[in-house]
N, C-alpha and C positions, 0 to 999 in steps of 0.2 A: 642153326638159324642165326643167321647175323644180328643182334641188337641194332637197332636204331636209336637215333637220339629220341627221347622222349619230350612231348610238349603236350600241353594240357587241354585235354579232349576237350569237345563243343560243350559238352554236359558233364558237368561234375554236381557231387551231392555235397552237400554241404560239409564243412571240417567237422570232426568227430573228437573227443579227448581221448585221452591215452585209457585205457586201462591196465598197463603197465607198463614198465621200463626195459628195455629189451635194448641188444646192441652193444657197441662200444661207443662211450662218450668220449669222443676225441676232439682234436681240434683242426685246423688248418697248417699246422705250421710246414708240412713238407711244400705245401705250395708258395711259403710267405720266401722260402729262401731262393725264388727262383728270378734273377735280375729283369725287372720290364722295361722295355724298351721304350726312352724317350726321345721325339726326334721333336717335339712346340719349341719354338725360338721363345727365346726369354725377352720380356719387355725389361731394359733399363731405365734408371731414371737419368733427368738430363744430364743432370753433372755426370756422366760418364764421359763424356766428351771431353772434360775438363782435364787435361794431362797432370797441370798441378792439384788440383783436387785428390785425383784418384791414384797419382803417386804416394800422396799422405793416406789415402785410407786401404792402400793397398801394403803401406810398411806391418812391419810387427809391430806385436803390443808390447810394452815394457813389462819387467817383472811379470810384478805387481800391480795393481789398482793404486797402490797407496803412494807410487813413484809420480805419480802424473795421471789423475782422474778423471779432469777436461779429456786427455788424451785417449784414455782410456775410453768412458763415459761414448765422446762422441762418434769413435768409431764402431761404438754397440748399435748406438742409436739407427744407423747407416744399416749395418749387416743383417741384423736381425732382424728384421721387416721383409728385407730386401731376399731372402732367405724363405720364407713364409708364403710371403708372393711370389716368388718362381715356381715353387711345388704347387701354388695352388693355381696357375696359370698352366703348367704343366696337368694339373690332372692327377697330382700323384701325391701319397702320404709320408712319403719314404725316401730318403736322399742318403747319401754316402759321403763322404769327405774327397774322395775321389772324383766323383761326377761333381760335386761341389766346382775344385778345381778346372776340371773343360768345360761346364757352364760360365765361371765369373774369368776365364781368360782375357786376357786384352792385350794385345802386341806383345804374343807371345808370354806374357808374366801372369800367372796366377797370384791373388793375393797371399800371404803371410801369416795373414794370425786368424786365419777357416779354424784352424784346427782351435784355437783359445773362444772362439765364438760356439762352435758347438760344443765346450764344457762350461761355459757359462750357463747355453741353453739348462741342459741337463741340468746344473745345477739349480736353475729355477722351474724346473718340471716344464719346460717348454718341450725338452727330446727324450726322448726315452731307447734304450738298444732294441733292436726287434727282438732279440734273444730273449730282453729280461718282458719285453712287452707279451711275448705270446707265453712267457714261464709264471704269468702272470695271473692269467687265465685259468689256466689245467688247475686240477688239484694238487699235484705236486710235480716235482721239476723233471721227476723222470720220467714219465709219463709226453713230458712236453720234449725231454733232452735227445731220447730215442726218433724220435720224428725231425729233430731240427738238426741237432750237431754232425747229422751225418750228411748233409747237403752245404755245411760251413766251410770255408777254407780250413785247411790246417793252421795256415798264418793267423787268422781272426782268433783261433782255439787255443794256442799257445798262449797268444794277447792276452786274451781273455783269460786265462789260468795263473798265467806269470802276474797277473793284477800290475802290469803295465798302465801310466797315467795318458801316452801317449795315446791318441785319436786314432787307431789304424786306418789306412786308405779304404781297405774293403768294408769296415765293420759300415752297417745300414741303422740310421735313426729313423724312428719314428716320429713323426710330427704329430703332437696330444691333439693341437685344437683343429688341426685338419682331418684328420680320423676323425673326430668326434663328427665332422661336419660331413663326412660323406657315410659314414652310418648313419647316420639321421635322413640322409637323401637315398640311400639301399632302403631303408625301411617306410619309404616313402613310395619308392619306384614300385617294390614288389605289392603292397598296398593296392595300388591302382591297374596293376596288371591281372591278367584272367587267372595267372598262379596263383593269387590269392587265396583262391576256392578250393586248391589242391591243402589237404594236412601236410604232404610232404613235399619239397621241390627237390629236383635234382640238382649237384650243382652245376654243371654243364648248362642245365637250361638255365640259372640264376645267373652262370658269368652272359647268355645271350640278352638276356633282360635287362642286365645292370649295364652294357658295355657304352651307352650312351655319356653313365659317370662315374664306371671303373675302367677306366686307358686297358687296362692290365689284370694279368691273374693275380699279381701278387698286391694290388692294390685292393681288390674284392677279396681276398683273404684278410689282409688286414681291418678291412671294416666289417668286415664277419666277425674277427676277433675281439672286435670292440665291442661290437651287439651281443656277441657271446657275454664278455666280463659283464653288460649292463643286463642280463638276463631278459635278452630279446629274441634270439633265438637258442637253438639247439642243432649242433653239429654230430654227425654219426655217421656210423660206417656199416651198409648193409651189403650184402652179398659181394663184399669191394668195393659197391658205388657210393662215393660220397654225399649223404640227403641231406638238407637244410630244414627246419622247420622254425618257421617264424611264430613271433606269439600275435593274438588277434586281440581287434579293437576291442574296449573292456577288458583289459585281461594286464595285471599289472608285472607280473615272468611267463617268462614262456614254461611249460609244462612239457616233460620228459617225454621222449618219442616212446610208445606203449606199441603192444600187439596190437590195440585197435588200427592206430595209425599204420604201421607197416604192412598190417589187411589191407587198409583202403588203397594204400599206394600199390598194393603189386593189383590189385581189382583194376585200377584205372592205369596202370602201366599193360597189363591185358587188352582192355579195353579199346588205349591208343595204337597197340600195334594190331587188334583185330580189324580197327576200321581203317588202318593204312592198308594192311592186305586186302581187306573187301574192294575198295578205291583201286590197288595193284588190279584183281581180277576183274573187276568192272572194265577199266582199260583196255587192257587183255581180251576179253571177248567183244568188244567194239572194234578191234582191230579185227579179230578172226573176219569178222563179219564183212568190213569194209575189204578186208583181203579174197572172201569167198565172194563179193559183189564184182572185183574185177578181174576172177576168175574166169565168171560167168561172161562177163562182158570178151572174153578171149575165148571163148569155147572150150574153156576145159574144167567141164561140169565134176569129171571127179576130184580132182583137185578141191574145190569148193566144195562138195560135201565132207572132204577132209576137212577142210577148216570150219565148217557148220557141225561136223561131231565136236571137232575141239573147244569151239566155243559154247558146247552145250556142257561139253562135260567142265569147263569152268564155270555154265552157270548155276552147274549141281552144287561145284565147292564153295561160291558164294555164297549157295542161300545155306549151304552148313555151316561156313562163318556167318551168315545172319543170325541161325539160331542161338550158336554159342555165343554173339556179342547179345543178344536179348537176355538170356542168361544171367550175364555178368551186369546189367542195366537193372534187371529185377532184384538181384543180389543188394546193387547199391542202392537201388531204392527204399527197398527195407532197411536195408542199414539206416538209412538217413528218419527214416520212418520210426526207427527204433530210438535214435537221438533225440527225434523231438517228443515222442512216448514220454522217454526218460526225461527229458525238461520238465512237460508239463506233473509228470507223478511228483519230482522235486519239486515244484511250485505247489501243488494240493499239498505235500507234507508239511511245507515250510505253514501252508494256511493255516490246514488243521494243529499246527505246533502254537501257532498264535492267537488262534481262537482258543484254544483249550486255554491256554496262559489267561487269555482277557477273561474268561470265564470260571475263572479259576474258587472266586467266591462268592457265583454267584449261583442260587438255587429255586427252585421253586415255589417253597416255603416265605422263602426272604422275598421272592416276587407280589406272593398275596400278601404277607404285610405290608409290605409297603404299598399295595392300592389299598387297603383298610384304611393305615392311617391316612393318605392323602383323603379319602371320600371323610373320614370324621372332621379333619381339619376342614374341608371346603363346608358340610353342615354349622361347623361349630364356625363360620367365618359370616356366611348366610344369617344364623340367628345375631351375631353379631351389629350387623349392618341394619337388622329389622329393629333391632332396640334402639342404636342411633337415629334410625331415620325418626323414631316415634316422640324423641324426646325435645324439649323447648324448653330457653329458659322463661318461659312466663306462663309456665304451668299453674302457679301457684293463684290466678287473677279469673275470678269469676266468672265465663258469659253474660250472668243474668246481669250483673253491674253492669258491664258495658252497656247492653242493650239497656237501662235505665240511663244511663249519661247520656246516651244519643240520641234518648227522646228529651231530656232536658236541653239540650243543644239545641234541637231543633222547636222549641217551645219560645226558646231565647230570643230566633231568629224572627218572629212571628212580631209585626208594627202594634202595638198597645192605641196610641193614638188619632184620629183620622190624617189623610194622607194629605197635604198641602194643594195637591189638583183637584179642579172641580169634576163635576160629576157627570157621569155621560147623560145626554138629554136622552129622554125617553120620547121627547115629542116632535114633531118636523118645527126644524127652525123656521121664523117668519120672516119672509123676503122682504128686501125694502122695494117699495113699487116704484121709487124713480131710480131705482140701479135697472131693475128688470124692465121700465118702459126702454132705458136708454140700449138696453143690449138687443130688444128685437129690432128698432129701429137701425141699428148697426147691420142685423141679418139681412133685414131689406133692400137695405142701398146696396149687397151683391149682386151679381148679376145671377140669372137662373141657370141652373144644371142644364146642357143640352143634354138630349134625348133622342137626338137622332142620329140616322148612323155616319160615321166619319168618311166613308168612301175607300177606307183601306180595309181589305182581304185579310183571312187569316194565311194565305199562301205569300205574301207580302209580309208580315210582319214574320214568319220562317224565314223568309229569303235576307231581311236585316239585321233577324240575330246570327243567321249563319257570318252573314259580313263583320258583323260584331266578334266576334268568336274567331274568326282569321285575324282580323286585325290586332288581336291583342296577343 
């Protein structure tokens, strides 16, 4: 059966932890040594145009630093940026001294002192050799030497041995701050893609996932190797295929590929090729179908039940791949089932480990004393409160006194003498008979009450308070 590439089914169960370490822990480096192919034109800056500018910054450097610093100094200033931004313009973590050279050409002349600018780098941990950056990584160099040195030139190997100062043309650096900066974007990419959900990715599918901001294989090698050293993922080697496993959100290293994991992955590696096949024979018998309809439409009916057997007997083999992919869905269900069992049992122990702690001295016993004494303290606070309230300071001052001083008070208040007004008459006062001739004779001279009636209705004097009553 031919493999297919693998990509990650509609449904995955959630990532699982390892329960143990299984595998070879390897790394990437057979694929860091293979040269990728740049074709992005490089942005210059203006002064390239500048024939006298860039004759001075295209000469050698002198000695020393110590010969002439300005001279020195400003052609760092120039290179090293300029150097940085090409690769990152380009897409790429990794430069050579060579491609260096057909990149900065200019009327046929490559600059001069390449080779003194990238030992400067290195000397200030700007570059790094990809040899020592992936020997870096591994646990020890053999481990890393058997995988690399045998994909190196002979010439780099010698270089490299002889402990030669010169820059070799082939030997490849690494750029620290650009690695770091598309690891950072790798584990960002796969993050947000459906891979996520897988425990393990292939790397074939990670280079189609990254390829938006790895150009190249050997540039998603190297920022694999960078995640590798920061304990972000884990590189391994199963059945020959190279799997990646990233670490997940909350999770401060990534965790060793275990038996659980390399279960889950061949379950869902199952899984994606049974429902490629299902979808093959779903096809398949739609064709038969459509081929025994214009059978029928030619008149040759046996023919068409040839093709009506055939697509029965594909719809036998599909619904037995149905069953075996149900199978393998109920498998993973429980698996995931199981994961989160085991979450939740570690959360109940972690409770019950902190509850027993919090209650570590606290008992029964200690529980009834302590409501005794608070009920004695609230009694003993009660009689308290009833003594204060009952006490005063003028306890010591008689009732009966008082009530004797304020009938003497009120004896005090009593007039001794008779009162300066005279006294009410007890008898009708006597009128003077010429006030009272003069006041009826005043009643007389009015004129008499009439007594008859006015000629106004009581329907008439309604009708002018109502007018009364509007008008105001």
């Amino acid at each position: 059966m031919q493999r297919s590439e693998f990509k990650p089914p509609a449904q995955s169960p959630p990532r699982l932890g390892p329960a143990g370490q299984t595998g070879t822990n390897t790394s990437i480096e057979k694929e860091v040594g293979k040269s990728p192919v740049k074709s992005d034109k490089t942005e210059f800056p203006p002064e390239w145009e500048d024939d006298e500018r860039m004759g001075y910054l295209f000469s050698a450097f002198k000695q020393t630093r110590e010969v002439n610093s300005l001279d020195w100094d400003g052609k760092m200033e120039f290179w090293c940026p300029l150097i940085v931004n090409t690769c990152r313009q380009r897409g790429v973590v990794s430069i050579s001294l060579g491609e260096l050279n057909d990149i900065f050409r200019r009327k046929g002349t490559s600059p001069l002192g390449l080779g003194t600018i990238l030992q400067d780098m290195i000397r200030r941990g700007k570059l790094q050799k990809e040899s020592e950056f992936a020997a870096n990584v591994d646990a020890g160099w053999i481990s890393w030497g058997v995988g690399l040195l045998l994909v190196k030139p002979l010439k780099w190997t010698l270089s490299t041995i002889l402990g030669s100062n010169r820059v070799p043309l082939e030997e490849t650096y690494v750029m620290i701050d650009l690695v770091k900066e598309k690891a950072s974007k790798l584990l960002q990419v796969y993050r947000s893609s459906p891979a996520a959900q897988q425990a393990l990715v292939p790397f074939q599918e990670l280079r189609a996932i990254a390829a938006d901001i790895c150009p190249d294989e050997n540039t998603l090698c190297l920022a694999l190797l960078q995640l590798q050293r920061e304990k972000q993922v884990n590189v391994t080697l199963h059945d020959g295929e190279k799997i990646v496993k990233f670490t997940q959100p909350g999770q401060s290293r990534v965790s060793p590929v275990g038996d659980v994991d390399l279960g889950i992955y061949q379950l869902q590696k199952s899984e994606k090729l049974l429902e490629e096949k299902i979808e093959a024979l779903a096809s398949e018998a739609e064709r038969c179908k459509e081929e025994a309809r214009g059978l029928l439409h030619e008149d040759k009916k046996t023919q068409a039940l040839r093709c009506l057997r055939a697509k029965k007997r594909i719809e036998k083999r599909s619904d037995s791949l149905y069953a075996q992919l149900d199978t393998i869905h109920g498998i993973l269900e429980k698996i995931a089932n199981s994961h989160t069992d085991r979450m939740v049992i570690q959360a109940y122990q972690t409770g019950v480990a902190t509850l027993k702690q919090s209650l570590k001295d606290v008992t029964v016993e200690k529980a009834e004393n302590l409501v005794d004494q608070i009920q004695e303290l609230s009694e003993m606070q009660d009689e308290v409160n009833q003594t204060l309230s009952g006490f005063s300071l003028d306890s010591t001052v008689d009732d009966m006194d008082l009530e004797a001083e304020l009938a003497i008070l009120m004896q005090d208040s009593t007039p001794d003498g008779p009162s300066a007004l005279p006294d009410v008459p007890d008898k009708p006062v006597s009128s003077n008979p010429a006030r009272v001739k003069s006041e009826e004779g005043l009643v007389a001279s009015l004129p008499a009450v009439p007594n008859t009636d006015l000629g106004i209705t009581e329907e008439e004097l309604e009708q002018e308070l109502n007018r009364l009553t509007l008008v105001e």
